[in-house]
Each structure stands twice: as structure tokens, then as C-alpha cells.
N, C-alpha and C positions, 0 to 999 in steps of 0.2 A: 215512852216514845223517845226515839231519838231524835237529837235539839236539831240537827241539822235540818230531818226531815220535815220536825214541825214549823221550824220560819221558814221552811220551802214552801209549805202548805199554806202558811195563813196568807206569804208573799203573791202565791197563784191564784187565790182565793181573792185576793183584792183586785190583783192584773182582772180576775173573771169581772167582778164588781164594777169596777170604770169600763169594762167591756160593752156591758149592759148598759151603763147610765151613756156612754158617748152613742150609744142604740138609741136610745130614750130621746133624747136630747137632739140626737141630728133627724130622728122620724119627727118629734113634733115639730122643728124648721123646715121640714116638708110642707106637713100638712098647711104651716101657715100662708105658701107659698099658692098664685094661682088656679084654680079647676076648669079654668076656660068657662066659655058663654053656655046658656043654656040646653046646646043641644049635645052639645060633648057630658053636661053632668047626667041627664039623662041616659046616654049610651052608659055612662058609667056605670051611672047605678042599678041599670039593666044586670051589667056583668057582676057589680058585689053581690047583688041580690042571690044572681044565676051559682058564685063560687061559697059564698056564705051557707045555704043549701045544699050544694054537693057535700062541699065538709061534714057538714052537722050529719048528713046521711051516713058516709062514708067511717066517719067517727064512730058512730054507731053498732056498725055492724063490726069494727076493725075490735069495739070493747069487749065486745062477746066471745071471741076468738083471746084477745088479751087476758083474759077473766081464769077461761079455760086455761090456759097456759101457767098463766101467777098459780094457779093450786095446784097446778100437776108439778109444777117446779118447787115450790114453797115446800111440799109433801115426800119428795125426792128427793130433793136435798137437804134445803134448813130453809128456817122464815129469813135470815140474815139474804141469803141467796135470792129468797121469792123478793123482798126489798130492793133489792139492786136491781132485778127483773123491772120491776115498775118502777125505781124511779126513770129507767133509761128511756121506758115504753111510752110510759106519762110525759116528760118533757121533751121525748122525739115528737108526739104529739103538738106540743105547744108550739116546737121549732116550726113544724108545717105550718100552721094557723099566723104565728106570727110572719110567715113569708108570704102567707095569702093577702092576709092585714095589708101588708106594706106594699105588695104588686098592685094591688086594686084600687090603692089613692094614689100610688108613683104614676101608674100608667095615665092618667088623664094629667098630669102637672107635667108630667114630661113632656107631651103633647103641646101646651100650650107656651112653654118654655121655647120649644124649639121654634114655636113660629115667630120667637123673638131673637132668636140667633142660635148656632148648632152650640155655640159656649155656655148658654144659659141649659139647652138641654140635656149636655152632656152632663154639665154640675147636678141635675136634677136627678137625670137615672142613674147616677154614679153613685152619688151619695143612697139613695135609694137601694142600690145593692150591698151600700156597704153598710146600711142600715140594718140588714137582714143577716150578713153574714157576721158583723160583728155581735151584735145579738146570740145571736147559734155557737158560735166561739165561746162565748161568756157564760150562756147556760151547758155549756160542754165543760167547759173548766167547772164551773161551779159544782155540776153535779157530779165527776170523778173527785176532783179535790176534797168538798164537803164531805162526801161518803167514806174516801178513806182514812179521812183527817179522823172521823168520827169511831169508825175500826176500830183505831190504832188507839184511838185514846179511852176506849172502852177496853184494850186487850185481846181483842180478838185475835184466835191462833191465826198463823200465817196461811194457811192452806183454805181457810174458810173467807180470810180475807181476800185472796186469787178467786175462789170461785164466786164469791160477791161482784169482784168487778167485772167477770165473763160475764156475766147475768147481766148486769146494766149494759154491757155493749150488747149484749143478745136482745133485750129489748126494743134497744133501741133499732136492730137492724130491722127486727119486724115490723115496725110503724111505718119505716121507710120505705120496705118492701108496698104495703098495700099506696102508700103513700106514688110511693113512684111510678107504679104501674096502673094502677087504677085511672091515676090521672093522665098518664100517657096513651091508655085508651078512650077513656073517654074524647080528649081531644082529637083522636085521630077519627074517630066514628062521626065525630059532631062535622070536620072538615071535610069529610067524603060529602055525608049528606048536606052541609051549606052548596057543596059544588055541584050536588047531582039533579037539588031540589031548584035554586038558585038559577046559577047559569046554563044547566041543561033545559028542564021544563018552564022556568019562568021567564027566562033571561033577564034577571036578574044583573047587575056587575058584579064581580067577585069582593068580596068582602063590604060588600053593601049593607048598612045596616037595619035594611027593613027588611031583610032575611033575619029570622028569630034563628035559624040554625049559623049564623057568622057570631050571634051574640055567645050560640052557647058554644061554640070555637071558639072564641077568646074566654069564655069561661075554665076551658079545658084546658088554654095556652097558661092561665093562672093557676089552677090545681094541682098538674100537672109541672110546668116547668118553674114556677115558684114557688108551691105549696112543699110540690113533693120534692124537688130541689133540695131547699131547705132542710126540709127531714134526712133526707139520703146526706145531703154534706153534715148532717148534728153526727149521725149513726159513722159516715167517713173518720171524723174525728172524734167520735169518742173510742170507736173500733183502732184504731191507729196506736192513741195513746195507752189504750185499758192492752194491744199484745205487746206493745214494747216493756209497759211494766210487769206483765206476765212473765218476759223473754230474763228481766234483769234480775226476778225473783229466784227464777230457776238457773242461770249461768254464777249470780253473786249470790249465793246461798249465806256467806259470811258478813256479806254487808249490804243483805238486802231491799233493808228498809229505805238508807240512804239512795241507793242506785234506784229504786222505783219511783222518787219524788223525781229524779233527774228530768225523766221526760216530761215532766209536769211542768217545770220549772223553764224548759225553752218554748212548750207553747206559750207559758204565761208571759215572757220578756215578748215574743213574736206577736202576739197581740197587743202590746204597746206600742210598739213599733210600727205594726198594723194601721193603727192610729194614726200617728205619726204621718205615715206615707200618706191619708186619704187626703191631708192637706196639700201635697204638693201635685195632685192630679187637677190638674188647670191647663188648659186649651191655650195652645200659643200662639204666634202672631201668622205658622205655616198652616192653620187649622189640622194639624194632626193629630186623631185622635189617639192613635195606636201610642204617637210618644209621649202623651199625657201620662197615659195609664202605664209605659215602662218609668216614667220619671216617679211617678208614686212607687213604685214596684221597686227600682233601683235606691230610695230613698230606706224605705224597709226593709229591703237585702243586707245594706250596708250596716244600717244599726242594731238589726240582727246579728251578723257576724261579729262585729263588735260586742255585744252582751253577751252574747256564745261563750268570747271566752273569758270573760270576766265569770258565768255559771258556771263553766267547766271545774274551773279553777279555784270555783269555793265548795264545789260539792264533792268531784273526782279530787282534783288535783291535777294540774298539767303536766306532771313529773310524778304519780304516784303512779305504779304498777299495778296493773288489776288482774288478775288470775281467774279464770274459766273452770268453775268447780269441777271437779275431777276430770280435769284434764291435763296438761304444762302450757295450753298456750295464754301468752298473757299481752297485756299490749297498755300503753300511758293513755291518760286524760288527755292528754295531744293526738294522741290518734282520733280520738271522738269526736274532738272540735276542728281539725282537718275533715271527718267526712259530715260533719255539720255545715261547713264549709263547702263539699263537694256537693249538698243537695242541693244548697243554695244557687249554685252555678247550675246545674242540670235542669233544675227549675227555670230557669234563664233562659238556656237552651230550649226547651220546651215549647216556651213563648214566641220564638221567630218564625 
């Protein structure tokens, strides 16, 4: 294995490691955190109940379809490939569940938070999301990195190691598939009938919760845009990272190995950074919440591009010339950290 690649890996592998543990660490400063009076944890535990249930259903049926799939793949291609298959499948899986986990106790502390001021509940669903996202980051990183680190140091040809890592992002996009849609219908069925059953025949008030169909709309606003969230954003990022090192395999044929850690290598600084920024999202003295969250955002842009080119420039080289396998066009390690640079600003842009 090449040395560069291998302290890229064990360096990403760690970034995933504190990914998970500041996940760890800032959900359980949640939980310690208020659940309001008695009739807020009730309503609550109506909904864990109502999304703990979906999932377990829905998990269910999504394994028997997954099952089928691991040996038609596995048999197709190699067991190496059916492995990457599942592990994508398997921890896309967990990423939804752990978004559920964390929407279903966020949402009543948030609640109770804010009847103490908008700063207290903004700190509460902020951190709450970035509970979930940092998490999904970190089992993303962990399971591209782990798997290729593992490859590589077993020898695995190059061509079976590409199609290993297709495999895990293809797994993963399946779980997120049933993930994201399942749950976006269910909530929408559950919210017609709260509204049809509710305020049409009972008169009921809208989202009243002695409506059992408002309970299982918020069941469905958790499966749906938390659960399956979470899944769809694990399957975004590992699908993201697993075609750019696909892209670098086949354009640096000559110095593949090094150029596929690369993109490994700016998630993992991006998630420290990540970090970094959630402590500067704090409510200021104009209560706006929009510039809280660019001030976190502008905090991890900036030492993002800063560590950008510090990676550029141990892995590329910011002066070294790269060549496009059979082709003549070539272009510097400066070029890469210029349009690492130009995402960062579009992303910006994005946000207004």
C-alpha cells in the first residue's frame, strides 16, 4: 500500500471516529436537557411509540428485498462486491434509525426549550440536527475508509476494489430509497386523513392532539423527514465520495491509489471543521436566526479552505502537474484547491 494513502486513511478514519463520539456526546447533553410537564411527554411517547413501529415494520420488509439483492450481487460478481453491498445497506439502515432516535427526544426538548426563550430552542434543535448529521458523516467516513483501507492492505486488484466501493454506495442508495419514500407517504396520507377526519367531520382544531391521525402525522413528519433524511443524506455522501474516487481511478491510472484517498481526505478535515463551526451557531443580541447559522457556516468555510490547501499540497502537490490518462490535458494541485475553493463560495451562494 502506498504510505501517502495509508496516513490519508488511518487520518479519515480518526476525523470519522471524533465524528461519532462529538454525535455521542452532544445527543447525550440533549437528553439530559428538559421534556416538559406531563402532558408534552405523553404526546411524545405517543409519537416514539407510533415511529419505533413504523421502522421495525418497514425495516422488515426493506431486509427481504436487501437479502434478495446481497446474493444476486454476491453471485454476479464476487463476495468482496456482495460485502460492500451490505455494508452500505446495513449502516444506511442505522443512519435512518439513529435520525429517528434523535428527532423523537429533540422534538419535545425543543419544545420546552423555546418556552424559555427562542436562544434556548434554537441551541436545542440545532445541536439536535447536528447530532444526526455529524453521526451520518462519521459512519460515512468510517465505512468508505475502513473498507478501503482494508482492500488495499489485503491486495485486492484495483478493479474489484472500484467495484467494491460501487456496491456500498449502491447499497446504501437502496435503504434510502425505501427510507425516503415510504416515509414521505406515509406522512402525507396520515395528514390528509388528520385534516379530513379532524377538522372536516369532527371539528376537531388542526393539529389537535386528541386526533390519533395528527399523532400519526408527526409520526410520519419523523420517518419520513428525519429517519429517511438521514438515510438519503448517509447514501448523498457516500454516493458523492465512493464516484469521485471512482472518477480519480480511471482519469490517474498511474497514481491511483494516492488521488482516490484525496477525496477521502477533504471530507475528513470538513468534518472537523464541521465541528468546529457548531460552536459558533449562538443567537445574538438581533435574534436572528438565519445569521447564527451563516456564522457557524462561515466559521467552517473558512477553515475548510485553509486545510484544503494544506491537503492539496501533501497529497497533489500545489505545483505538481497531473495528466489525464490517455489524453494531453493536464492541470496543478492548484487548480483543485481553487475549485475546492469555488464550491465553497457556490455553497454560500446557495444559502441567500
Amino acid at each position: 500500500m502506498n504510505t501517502t494513502a495509508e496516513t490519508i486513511l488511518v487520518y479519515t478514519i480518526i476525523a470519522g471516529l471524533l465524528s461519532i463520539v462529538y454525535g455521542y456526546l452532544t445527543g447525550k447533553n440533549i437528553l439530559n436537557s428538559s421534556a416538559g410537564n406531563s402532558k408534552m411527554q405523553d404526546i411524545a411517547s405517543a409519537i416514539q411509540i407510533g415511529a419505533k413501529a413504523y421502522l421495525a415494520r418497514q425495516y422488515k420488509t426493506i431486509a427481504i428485498v436487501g437479502v434478495v439483492v446481497l446474493v444476486i450481487v454476491s453471485i454476479a460478481f464476487s463476495p468482496l462486491v456482495g460485502l460492500g453491498y451490505l455494508i452500505g445497506a446495513a449502516l444506511s439502515g442505522i443512519a435512518g434509525y439513529v435520525g429517528m432516535l434523535v428527532s423523537v427526544e429533540a422534538n419535545v426538548r425543543t419544545a420546552e426549550a423555546s418556552r424559555k426563550g427562542l436562544a434556548e430552542g434554537l441551541s436545542v434543535a440545532f445541536k439536535s440536527g447536528a447530532v444526526t448529521g455529524m453521526l451520518v458523516a462519521g459512519l460515512a467516513l468510517l465505512a468508505i475508509a475502513v473498507y478501503y483501507f482494508l482492500l488495499l492492505k489485503f491486495e485486492v486488484d484495483e478493479r474489484e476494489i472500484v467495484n467494491a466501493l460501487v456496491a456500498l454506495g449502491f447499497g446504501a442508495s437502496l435503504i434510502s430509497i425505501f427510507a425516503r419514500l415510504g416515509g414521505g407517504i406515509f406522512t402525507k396520507g396520515a395528514d390528509v386523513g388528520a385534516d379530513l377526519v379532524g377538522k372536516v367531520e369532527a371539528g376537531i382544531p388542526e393539529d389537535d392532539p386528541r386526533n390519533p391521525a395528527v399523532i400519526a402525522d408527526n409520526v410520519g413528519d419523523n420517518v419520513g423527514d428525519c429517519a429517511g433524511m438521514a438515510a438519503d443524506l448517509f447514501e448523498t455522501y457516500v454516493v458523492t465520495v465512493v464516484a469521485t474516487m471512482v472518477l480519480a481511478s480511471i482519469f490517474f491510472v498511474n497514481n491511483s491509489y494516492t488521488m482516490m484517498v484525496y477525496p477521502l481526505a477533504i471530507a475528513g478535515v470538513c468534518a472537523l471543521t464541521s465541528i468546529i463551526g457548531t460552536f459558533f451557531v449562538k443567537l445574538g443580541k438581533n435574534n436572528n436566526i438565519m445569521a447564527a447559522l451563516y456564522r457557524g457556516f462561515a466559521v467552517s468555510a473558512i477553515l475548510s479552505a485553509v486545510l484544503l490547501y494544506f491537503v492539496t499540497d501533501y497529497i497533489v502537490g500545489l505545483n505538481n502537474n497531473l495528466t489525464v490518462y490517455g489524453t494531453d490535458t493536464s492541470f496543478t494541485g492548484m487548480s483543485l484547491f481553487i475549485c475546492g475553493i469555488l464550491g465553497l463560495i457556490l455553497q454560500r451562494l446557495v444559502l441567500i
